[in-house]
PADRENDREN-567620 format. One record per residue (C-alpha): residue number from 1; residue in three letters; x, y, z. Coordinates in Angstrom, 2 decimals, padded with zeros to 5 digits. Example, Ala and Ser with C-alpha at 12.3 -4.5 7.8 and 13.67 -1.06 7.14 Angstrom:
2
<nunu num="1" residu="Ala" px="012.30" py="-004.50" pz="007.80"/>
<nunu num="2" residu="Ser" px="013.67" py="-001.06" pz="007.14"/>
end
This chain:
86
<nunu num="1" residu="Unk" px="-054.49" py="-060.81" pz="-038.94"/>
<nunu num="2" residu="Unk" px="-054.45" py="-057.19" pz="-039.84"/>
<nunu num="3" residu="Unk" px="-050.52" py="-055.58" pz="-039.91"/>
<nunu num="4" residu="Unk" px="-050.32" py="-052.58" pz="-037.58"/>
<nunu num="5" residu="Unk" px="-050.00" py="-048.99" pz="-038.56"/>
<nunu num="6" residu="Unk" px="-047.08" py="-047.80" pz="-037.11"/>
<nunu num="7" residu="Unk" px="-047.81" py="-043.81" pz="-038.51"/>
<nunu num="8" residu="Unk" px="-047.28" py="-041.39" pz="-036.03"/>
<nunu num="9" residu="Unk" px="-045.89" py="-043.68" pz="-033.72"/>
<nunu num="10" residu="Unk" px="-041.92" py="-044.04" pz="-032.13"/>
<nunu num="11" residu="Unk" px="-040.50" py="-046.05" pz="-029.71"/>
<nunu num="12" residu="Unk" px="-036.55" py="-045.32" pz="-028.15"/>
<nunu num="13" residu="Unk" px="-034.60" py="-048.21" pz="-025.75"/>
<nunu num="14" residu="Unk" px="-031.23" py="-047.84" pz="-023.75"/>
<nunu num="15" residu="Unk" px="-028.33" py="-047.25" pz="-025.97"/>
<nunu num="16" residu="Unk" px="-026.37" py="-050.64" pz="-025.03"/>
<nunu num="17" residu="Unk" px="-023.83" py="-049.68" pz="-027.03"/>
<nunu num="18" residu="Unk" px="-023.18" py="-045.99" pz="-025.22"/>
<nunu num="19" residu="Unk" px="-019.18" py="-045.57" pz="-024.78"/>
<nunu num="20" residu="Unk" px="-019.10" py="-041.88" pz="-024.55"/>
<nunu num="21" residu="Unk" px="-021.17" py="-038.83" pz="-022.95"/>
<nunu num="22" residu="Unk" px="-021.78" py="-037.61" pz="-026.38"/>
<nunu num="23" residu="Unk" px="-023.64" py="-040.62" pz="-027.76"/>
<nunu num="24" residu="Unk" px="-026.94" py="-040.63" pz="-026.92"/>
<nunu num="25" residu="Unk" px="-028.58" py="-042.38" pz="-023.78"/>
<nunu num="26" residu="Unk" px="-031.57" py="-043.86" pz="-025.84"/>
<nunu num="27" residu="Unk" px="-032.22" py="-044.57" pz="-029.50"/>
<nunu num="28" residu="Unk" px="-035.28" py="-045.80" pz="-032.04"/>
<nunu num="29" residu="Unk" px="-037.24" py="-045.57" pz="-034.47"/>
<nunu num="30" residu="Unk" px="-040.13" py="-042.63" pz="-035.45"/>
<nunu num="31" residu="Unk" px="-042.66" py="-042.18" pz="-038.16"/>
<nunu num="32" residu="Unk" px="-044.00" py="-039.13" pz="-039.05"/>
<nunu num="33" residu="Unk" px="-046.95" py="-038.97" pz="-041.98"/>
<nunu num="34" residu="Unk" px="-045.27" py="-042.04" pz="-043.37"/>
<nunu num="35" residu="Unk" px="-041.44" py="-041.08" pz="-043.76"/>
<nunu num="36" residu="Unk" px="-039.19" py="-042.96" pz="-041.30"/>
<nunu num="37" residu="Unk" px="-036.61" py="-041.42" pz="-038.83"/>
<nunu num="38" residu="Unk" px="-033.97" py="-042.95" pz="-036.56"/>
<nunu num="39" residu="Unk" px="-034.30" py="-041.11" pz="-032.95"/>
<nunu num="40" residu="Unk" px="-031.15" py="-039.84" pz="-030.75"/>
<nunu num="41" residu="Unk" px="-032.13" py="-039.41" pz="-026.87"/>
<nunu num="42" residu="Unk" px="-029.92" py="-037.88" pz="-023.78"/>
<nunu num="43" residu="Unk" px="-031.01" py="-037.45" pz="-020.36"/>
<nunu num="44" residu="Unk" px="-030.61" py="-034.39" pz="-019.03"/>
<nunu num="45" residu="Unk" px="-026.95" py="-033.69" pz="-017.53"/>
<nunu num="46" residu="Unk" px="-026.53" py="-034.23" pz="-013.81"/>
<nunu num="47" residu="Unk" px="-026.95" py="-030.54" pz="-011.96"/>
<nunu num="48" residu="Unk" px="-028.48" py="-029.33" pz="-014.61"/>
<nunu num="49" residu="Unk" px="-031.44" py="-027.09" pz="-013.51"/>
<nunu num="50" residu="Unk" px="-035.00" py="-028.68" pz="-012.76"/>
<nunu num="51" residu="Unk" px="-036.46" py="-026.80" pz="-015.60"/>
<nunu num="52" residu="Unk" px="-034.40" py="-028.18" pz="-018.27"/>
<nunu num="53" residu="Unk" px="-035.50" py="-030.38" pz="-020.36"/>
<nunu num="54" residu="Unk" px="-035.73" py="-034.56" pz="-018.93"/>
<nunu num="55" residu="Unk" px="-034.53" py="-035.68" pz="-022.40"/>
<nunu num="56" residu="Unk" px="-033.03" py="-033.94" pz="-025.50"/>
<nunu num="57" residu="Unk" px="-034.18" py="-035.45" pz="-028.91"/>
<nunu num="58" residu="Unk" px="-032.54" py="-035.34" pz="-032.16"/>
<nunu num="59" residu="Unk" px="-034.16" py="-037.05" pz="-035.46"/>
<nunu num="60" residu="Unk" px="-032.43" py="-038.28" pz="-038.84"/>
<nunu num="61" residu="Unk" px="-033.92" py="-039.29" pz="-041.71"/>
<nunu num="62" residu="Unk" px="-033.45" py="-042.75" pz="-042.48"/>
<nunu num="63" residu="Unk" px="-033.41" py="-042.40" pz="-046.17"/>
<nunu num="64" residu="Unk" px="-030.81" py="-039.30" pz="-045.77"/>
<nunu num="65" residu="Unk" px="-028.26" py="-041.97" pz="-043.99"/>
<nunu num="66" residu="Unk" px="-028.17" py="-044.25" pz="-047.29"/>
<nunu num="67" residu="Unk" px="-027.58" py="-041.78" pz="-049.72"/>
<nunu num="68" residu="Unk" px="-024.57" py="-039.90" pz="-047.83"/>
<nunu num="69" residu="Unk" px="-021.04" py="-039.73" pz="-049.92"/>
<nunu num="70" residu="Unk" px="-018.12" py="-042.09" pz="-048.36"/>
<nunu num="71" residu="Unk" px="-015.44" py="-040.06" pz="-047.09"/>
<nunu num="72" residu="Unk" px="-013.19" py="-042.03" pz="-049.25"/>
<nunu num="73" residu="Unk" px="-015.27" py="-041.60" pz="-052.31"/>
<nunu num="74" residu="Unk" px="-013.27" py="-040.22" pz="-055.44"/>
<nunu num="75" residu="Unk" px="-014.76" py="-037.87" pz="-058.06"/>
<nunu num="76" residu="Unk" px="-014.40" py="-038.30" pz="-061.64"/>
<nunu num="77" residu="Unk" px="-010.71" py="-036.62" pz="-063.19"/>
<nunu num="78" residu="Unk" px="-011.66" py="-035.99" pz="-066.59"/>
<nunu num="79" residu="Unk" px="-014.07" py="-033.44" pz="-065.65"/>
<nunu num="80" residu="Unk" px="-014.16" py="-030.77" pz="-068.15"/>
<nunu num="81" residu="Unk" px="-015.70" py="-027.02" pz="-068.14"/>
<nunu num="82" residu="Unk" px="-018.54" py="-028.11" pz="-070.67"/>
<nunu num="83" residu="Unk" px="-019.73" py="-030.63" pz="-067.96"/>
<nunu num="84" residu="Unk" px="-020.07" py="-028.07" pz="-065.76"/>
<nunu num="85" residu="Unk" px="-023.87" py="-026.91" pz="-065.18"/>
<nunu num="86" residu="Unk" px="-022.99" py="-022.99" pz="-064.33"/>
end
């Protein structure tokens, strides 16, 4: 059986795991020309005015979430001016 190509193609569920109005309503997955994104959803905020938009979407790489620093992460002490590339 052939595998499915999944480019250009998304898909978003119910956040289960929702605990404040600031997290998003729906999440998921989206490909764009081959490079992978996660996918943040909200519905649109109740009285908010029939023109606005139904849902609000924000997209993250995935590779950019492996490679962020750890907020504990320490840097090197015995940096010197001659490793300094400026």
């Amino acid at each position: 059986m052939a595998e499915y190509d999944n480019t250009n193609r998304g898909a978003i569920w119910k956040n289960d795991k929702k605990e404040t109005e600031k997290h998003p309503d729906f999440r998921g997955e989206l490909n764009v020309n081959g490079a992978d994104f996660w996918v943040s959803a909200w519905r649109r905020s109740p009285g908010a005015p029939d023109k606005a938009p139904a849902l609000s979407f924000a997209l993250t790489p995935k590779e950019a979430q492996s490679v962020k620093p750890k907020s504990n992460e320490v840097f090197p002490k015995d940096i010197t001016e001659d490793d300094l590339p400026f």
